[in-house]
VEXPA-418938 format. One record per residue (C-alpha): residue in one letter; z, x, y. Coordinates in steps of 0.02 Angstrom, whole numbers, padded with zeros to 5 digits, always signed. Each point is the difference from the previous one (the first is absolute). Layout:
BEGIN
aZXY ...
END
This chain:
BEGIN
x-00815-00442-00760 x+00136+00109-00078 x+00133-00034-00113 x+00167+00069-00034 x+00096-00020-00156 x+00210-00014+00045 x+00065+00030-00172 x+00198-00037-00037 x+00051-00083+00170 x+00146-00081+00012 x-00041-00153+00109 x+00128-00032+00117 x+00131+00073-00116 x-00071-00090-00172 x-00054+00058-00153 x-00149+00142-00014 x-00177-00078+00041 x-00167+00064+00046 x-00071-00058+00155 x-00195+00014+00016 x-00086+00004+00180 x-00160-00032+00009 x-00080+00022+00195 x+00112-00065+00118 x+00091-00116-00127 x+00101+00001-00131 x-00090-00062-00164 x+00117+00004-00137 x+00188+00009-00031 x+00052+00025-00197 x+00035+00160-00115 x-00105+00089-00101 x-00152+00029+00096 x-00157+00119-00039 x-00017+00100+00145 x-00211+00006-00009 x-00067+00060+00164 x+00185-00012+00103 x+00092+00122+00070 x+00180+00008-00084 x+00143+00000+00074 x+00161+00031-00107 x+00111-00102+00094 x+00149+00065-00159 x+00123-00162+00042 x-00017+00036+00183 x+00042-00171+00079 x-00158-00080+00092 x+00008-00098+00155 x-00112-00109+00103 x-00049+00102+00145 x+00141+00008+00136 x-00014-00096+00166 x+00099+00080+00152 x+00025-00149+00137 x+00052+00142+00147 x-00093+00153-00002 x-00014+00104+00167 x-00165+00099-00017 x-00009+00041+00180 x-00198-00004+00042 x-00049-00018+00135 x+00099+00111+00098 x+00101+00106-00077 x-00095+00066-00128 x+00140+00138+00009 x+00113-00084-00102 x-00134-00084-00102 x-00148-00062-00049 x-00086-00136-00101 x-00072+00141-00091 x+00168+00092-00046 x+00106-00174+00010 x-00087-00068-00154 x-00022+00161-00073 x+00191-00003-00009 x-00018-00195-00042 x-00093+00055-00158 x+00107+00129-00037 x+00160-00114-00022 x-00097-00147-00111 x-00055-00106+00148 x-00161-00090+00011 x+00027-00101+00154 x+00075+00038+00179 x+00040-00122+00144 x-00019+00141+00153 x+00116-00069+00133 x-00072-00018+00196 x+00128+00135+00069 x-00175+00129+00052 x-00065+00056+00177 x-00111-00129+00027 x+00124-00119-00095 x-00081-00110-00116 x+00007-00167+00109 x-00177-00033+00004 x-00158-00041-00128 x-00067+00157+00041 x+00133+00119-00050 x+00036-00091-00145 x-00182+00024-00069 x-00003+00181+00036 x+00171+00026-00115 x-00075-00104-00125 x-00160+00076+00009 x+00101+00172-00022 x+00063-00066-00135 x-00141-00045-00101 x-00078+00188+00045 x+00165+00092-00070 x-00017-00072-00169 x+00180+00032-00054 x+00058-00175-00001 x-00035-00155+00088 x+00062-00014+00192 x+00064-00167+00067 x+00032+00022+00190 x+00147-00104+00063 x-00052-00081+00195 x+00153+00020+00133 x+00063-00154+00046 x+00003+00031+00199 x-00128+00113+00103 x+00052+00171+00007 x+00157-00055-00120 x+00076-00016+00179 x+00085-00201-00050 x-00085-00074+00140 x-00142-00069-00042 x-00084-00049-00165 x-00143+00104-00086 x-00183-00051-00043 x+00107-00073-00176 x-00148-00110-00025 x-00148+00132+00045 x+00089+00140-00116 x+00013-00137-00161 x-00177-00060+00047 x-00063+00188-00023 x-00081+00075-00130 x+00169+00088-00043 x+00068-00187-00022 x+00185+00041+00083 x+00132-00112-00104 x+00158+00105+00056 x+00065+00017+00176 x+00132+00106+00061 x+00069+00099+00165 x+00097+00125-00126 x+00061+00143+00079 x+00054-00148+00145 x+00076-00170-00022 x-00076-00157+00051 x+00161-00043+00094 x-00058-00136+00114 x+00030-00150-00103 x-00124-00118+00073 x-00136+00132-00043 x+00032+00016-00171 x-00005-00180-00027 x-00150-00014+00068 x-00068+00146-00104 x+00086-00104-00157 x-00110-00151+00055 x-00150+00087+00022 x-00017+00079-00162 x+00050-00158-00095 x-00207-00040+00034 x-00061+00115-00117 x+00172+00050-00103 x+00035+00143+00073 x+00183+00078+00010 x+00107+00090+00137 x+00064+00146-00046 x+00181+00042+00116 x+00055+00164+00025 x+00173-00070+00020 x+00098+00104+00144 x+00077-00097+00154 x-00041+00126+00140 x+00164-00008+00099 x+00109+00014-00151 x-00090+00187-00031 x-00029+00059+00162 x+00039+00198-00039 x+00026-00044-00191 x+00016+00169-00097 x+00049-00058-00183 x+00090-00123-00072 x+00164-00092+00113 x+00149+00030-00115 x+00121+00146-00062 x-00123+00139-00007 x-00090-00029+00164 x+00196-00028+00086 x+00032+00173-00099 x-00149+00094+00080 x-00008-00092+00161 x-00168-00042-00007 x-00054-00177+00059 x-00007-00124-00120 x-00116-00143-00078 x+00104-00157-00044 x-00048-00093-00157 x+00011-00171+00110 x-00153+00084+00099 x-00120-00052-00165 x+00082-00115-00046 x+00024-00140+00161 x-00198+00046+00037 x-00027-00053-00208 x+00103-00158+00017 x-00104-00064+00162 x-00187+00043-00075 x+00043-00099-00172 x+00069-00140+00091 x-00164+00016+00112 x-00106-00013-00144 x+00096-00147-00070 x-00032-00075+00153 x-00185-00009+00030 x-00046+00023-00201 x-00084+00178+00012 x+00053+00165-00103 x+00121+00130+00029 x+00011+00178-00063 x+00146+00098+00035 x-00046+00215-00003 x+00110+00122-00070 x+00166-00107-00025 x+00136+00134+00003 x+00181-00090+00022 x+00090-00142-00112 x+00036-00128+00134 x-00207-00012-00009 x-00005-00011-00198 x+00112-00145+00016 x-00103-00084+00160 x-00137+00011-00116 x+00054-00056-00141 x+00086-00150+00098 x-00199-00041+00062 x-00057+00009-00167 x+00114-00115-00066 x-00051-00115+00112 x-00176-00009-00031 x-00071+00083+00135 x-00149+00136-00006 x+00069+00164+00047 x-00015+00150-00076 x+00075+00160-00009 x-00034+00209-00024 x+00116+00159-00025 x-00044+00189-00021 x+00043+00117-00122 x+00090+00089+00134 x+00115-00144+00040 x+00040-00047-00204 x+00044+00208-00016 x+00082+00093+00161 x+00133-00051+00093 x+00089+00050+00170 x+00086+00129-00064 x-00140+00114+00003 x-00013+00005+00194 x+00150+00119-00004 x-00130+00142-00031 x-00042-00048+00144 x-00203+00013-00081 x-00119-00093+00111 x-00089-00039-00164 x+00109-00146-00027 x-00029-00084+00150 x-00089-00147-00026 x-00007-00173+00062 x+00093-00098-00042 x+00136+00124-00028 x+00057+00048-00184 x+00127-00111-00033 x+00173-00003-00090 x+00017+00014-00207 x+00055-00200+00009 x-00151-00034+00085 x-00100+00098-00142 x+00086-00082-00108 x-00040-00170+00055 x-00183+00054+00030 x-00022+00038-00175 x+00085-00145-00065 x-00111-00129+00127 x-00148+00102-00074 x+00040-00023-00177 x+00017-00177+00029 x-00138-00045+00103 x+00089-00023+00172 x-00094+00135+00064 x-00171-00028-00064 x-00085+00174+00027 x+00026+00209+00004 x-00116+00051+00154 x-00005+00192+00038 x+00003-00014+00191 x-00100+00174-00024 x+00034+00070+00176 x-00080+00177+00006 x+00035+00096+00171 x-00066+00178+00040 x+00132+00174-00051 x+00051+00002+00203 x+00068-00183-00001 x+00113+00011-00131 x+00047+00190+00006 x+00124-00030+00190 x+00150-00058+00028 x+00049-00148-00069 x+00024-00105+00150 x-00197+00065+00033 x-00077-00026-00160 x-00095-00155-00059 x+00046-00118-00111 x-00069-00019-00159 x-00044+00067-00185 x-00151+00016-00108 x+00012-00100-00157 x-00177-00028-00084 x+00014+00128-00132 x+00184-00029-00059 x+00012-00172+00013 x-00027-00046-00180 x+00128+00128-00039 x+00149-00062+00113 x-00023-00169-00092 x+00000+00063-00187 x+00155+00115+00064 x+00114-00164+00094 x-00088-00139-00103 x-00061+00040-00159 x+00124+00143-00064 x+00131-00134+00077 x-00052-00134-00100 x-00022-00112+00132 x-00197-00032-00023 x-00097+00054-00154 x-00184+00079+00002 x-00073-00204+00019 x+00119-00015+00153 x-00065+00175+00087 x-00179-00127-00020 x+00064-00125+00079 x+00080+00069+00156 x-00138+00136+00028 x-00157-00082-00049 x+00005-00178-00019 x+00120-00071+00141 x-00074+00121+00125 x-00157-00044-00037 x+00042-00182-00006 x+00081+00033+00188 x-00155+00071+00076 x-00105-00130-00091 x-00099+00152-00070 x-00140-00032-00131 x-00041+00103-00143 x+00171+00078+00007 x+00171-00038-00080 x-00083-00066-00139 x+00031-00009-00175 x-00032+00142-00118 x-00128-00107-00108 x-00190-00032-00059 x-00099-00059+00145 x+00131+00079+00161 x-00073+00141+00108 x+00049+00148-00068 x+00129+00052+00135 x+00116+00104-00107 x+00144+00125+00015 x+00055+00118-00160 x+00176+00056+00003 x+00100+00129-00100 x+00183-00067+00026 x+00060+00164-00112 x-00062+00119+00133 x+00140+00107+00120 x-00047+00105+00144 x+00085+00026+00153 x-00087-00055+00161 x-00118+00136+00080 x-00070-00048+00166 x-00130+00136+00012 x-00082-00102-00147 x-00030-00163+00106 x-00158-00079+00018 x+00039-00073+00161 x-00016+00126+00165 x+00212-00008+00030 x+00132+00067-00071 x+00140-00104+00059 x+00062-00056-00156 x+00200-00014-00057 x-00010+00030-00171 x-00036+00190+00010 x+00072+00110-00141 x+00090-00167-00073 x-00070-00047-00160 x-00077-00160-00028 x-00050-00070-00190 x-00205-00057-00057 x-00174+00051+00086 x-00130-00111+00010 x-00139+00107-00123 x-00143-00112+00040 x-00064-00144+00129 x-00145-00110-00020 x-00079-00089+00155 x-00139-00122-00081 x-00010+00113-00159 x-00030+00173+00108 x+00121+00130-00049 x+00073+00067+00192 x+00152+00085-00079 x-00024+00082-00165 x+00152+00110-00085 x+00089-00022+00144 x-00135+00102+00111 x-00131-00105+00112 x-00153-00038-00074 
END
């Protein structure tokens, strides 16, 4: 079993400690440790994390292995401190059955980079019309807690209650892609000055946010557990936080993307910031940071959504939507919540590791940096500079919107059950 010494961590912001793992655990937490037989790492007041959980991670496989795959999807996982991935059932086969589900998992497990939860769609063929094999997938041996049709709403409302009262059996949660399908129908960006100004169709904010209003009422109603994806508007921070307040179990996610770019940016006219939902305006941001900071939004989830050079380099009106967010995630959050003062280093824990984790019901992750805790652990220089270089990704695309903009820290090293997979920045 092999041990390595972490010498002069600061634990989720604290004061300089050493952190000894021993195996696949961490064995001792205190300062002034002999190194003996351990390999040293001089962490130099780097701040050190619990390993990061991402709740919506598109890896692609099967399918379109183009894009990505498990393989290069965790590799980039690794690369930007994460330790755990939920892959979401959006592949060719989609993930509706036991048997998909196993073989992402099962990739998972071969790839080595980080652990791979796969997320079960919650209707056959993510088509709304008929429910999945919800209790085959979470009876499998890749033990499905998470369901979601992301990419597509569940807009019938009598079949996502009766995916909300199925998974109450074994507490499972559905995860809603919130997007009412008439309300977008040719949707280019979001509905407001900028799209009026370029004439490009637009995405209302009351599209999220009167699909979010009927699913936490739903869950109120039959008892079960909601989880709302990428939250991008403030009519659905205050929805939420309205639910919350009165007791009931929702849940809620937003990206990086969504708590740093705005609208504005689709003036360039770039297909690289199309995404869905659509960037949003800076009062939105604004509101998405501050429901982040104080626990409204429970959760920063990438929504890594890789696609192929071709997809994204077309027109706009042709291009898919989406970004790649794995490997600057950590970075957009130290940039629009640390450097803000919104959240300290303890807070990044919280809202990357240990609610996510909490959300997926994942063992052995999101756990505390202590003796006796799997030694799931991301090292992270907060000091560091550099400006975004796509050709340097892990992951197989390149559709990222942070190009030549400067973002602030670099994850140095990740753990996964005390084995080094990033070291100095580099893979291991």
């Amino acid at each position: 079993m092999s041990k390595t010494l972490i010498r002069g961590a600061r634990i989720l912001g604290g004061e300089p400690q050493d952190v000894l793992i021993d195996g696949e655990t961490i064995a001792a937490v205190g300062t002034g440790f002999e190194a003996g037989d351990a390999t040293v790492v001089e962490a130099g007041g780097q701040i050190l994390l619990p390993g990061l959980v991402d709740l919506h991670t598109h890896l692609r496989e099967p399918g379109r292995e183009d894009s990505e795959t498990v393989l290069t999807g965790t590799k980039a996982a690794a690369v930007g401190g994460f330790t755990a991935v939920h892959a979401m059932a959006n592949t060719f086969p989609v993930a509706d059955t036991a048997g998909v589900v196993e073989q992402v998992w099962r990739l998972g497990k071969e790839s080595g980079y980080c652990d791979v939860q796969p997320i079960g769609a919650v209707t056959v063929g993510l088509e709304g019309k008929k429910l999945a094999e919800l209790g085959a997938m979470h009876d499998s041996a890749a033990g499905v807690k998470v369901f979601s049709d992301d990419g597509k709403c569940v807009d019938d409302a009598v079949i996502m209650r009766r995916a909300l009262e199925y998974v109450k059996a074994f507490d499972g949660v559905v995860a809603q892609h919130a997007q009412e399908p008439r309300l977008t129908e040719g949707a280019q960006m979001n509905e407001g000055i900028v799209s009026a100004e370029l004439g490009l169709g637009g995405w209302p904010a009351v599209a999220e946010e009167s699909i979010i209003a009927r699913d936490v009422l739903l869950a109120a109603h039959v008892g079960s557990r909601v989880h709302i994806c990428h939250l991008s508007t403030a009519g659905s921070v205050e929805i939420v936080r309205w639910a919350k307040s009165k007791g009931w179990n929702v849940t809620a996610e937003v990206t990086p993307h969504h708590l740093l770019l705005t609208d504005e940016l689709v003036r360039s006219y770039n297909p690289v910031y199309k995404v869905n939902p659509p960037l949003r305006t800076e009062a939105d941001v604004m509101a998405l940071r501050e429901a982040l900071a104080d626990g409204t939004i429970d959760c920063v989830a990438t929504d890594h959504a890789p696609h192929p050079h071709e997809d994204k380099d077309c027109e706009w009106a042709a291009a898919a939507m989406g970004m790649v967010g794995l490997e600057t995630a950590l970075s957009v959050v130290q940039q629009t919540m640390v450097e803000t003062g919104l959240i300290d280093w303890a807070g990044v824990a919280d809202r990357m590791s240990f609610r996510p984790a909490a959300i997926g019901r994942l063992g052995g992750h999101g756990r505390p940096v202590s003796a006796g805790e799997p030694a799931n652990l991301t090292l992270v220089d907060p000091a560091y500079r550099g400006v975004v270089d796509p050709a340097g990704f892990a992951s197989r695309s390149r559709n990222t919107p942070y190009e030549g903009r400067e973002l602030p820290g670099r994850v140095t090293h990740t753990f996964l059950r005390g084995r080094a997979t990033v070291v100095d920045g580099k893979l291991a």
